[in-house]
C-alpha positions in Angstrom: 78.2 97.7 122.3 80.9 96.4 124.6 83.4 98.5 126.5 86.4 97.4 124.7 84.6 98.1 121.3 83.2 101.5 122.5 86.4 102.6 123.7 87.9 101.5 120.7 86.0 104.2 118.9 86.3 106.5 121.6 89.9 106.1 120.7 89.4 106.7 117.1 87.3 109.4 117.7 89.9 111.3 119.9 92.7 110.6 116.9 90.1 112.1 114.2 89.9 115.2 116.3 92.8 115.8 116.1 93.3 116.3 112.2 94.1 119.8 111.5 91.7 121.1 108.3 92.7 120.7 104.9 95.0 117.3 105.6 93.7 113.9 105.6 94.5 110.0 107.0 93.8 106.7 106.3 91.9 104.3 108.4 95.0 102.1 108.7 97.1 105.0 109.7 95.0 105.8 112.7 94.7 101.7 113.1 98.5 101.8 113.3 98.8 104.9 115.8 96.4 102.9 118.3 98.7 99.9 118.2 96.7 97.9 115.8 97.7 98.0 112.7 95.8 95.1 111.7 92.2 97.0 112.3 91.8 99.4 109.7 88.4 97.3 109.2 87.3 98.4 112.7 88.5 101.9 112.3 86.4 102.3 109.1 83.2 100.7 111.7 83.9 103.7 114.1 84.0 106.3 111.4 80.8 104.9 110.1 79.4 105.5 113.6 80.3 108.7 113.6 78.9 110.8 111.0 75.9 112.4 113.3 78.5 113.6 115.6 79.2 117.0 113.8 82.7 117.0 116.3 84.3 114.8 114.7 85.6 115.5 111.2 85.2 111.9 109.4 85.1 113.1 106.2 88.7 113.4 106.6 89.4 109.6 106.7 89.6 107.9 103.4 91.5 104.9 102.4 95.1 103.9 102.1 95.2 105.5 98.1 92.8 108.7 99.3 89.8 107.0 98.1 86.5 108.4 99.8 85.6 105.1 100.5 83.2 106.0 103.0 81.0 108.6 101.4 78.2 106.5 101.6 77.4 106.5 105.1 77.2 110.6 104.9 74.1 112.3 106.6 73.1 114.4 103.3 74.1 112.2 100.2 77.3 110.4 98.6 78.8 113.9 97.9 79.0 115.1 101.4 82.3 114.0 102.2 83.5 115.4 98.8 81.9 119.1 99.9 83.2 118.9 102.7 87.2 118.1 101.6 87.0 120.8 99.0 85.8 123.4 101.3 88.9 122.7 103.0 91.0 123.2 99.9 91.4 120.0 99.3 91.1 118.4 95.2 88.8 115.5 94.6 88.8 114.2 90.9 86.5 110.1 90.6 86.4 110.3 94.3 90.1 110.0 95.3 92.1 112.6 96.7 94.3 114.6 94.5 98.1 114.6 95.5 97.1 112.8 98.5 100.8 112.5 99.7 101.2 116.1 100.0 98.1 116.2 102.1 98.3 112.9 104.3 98.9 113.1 107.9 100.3 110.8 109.3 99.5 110.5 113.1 102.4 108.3 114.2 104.8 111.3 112.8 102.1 114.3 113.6 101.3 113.0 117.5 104.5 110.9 117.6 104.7 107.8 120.2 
């Protein structure tokens, strides 16, 4: 891994942290926040690098619509990230987040820049 790539996800990483329980983002919101809005791809790499790292809650990044589009890559099964969310309060109906609007943070407006 290069520097630039693994302080990329360091980057992500430190943003996911930050997500208080029971909200959710997208991988292009957190692309946006770090300045490249264009990189939701690479954001979705990092998250998919992450899931043995029990500090950092992934299975709160879906896609731009709430779709768990990352469920595969789940230590555990495809319904991990699912378990997870609803512990958390959050409603999953066909693997998209209910309401997703009312949950969504948003880190440009939550961290602000």
């Amino acid at each position: 891994m290069t520097d630039s790539k693994s302080s990329f996800f360091q980057d992500v990483y430190e943003v996911v942290k930050l997500i208080p329980e029971g909200r959710a983002t997208s991988y292009g919101a957190i692309a946006n926040y770090l300045g490249l809005k264009r990189s939701a791809r690479m954001v979705g790499w990092a998250m998919n690098a992450a899931h043995s790292d029990p500090t950092i809650p992934a299975h709160r990044v879906v896609n731009r619509i709430g779709v768990l589009s990352g469920k595969i890559h789940f230590n555990g099964g495809p319904n991990v990230m699912q378990e997870r969310l609803e512990a958390e309060g959050i409603t999953i109906e066909n693997d998209q987040i209910q309401k997703f609007s009312e949950v969504f943070w948003d880190p440009m407006i939550e961290l602000g820049l």
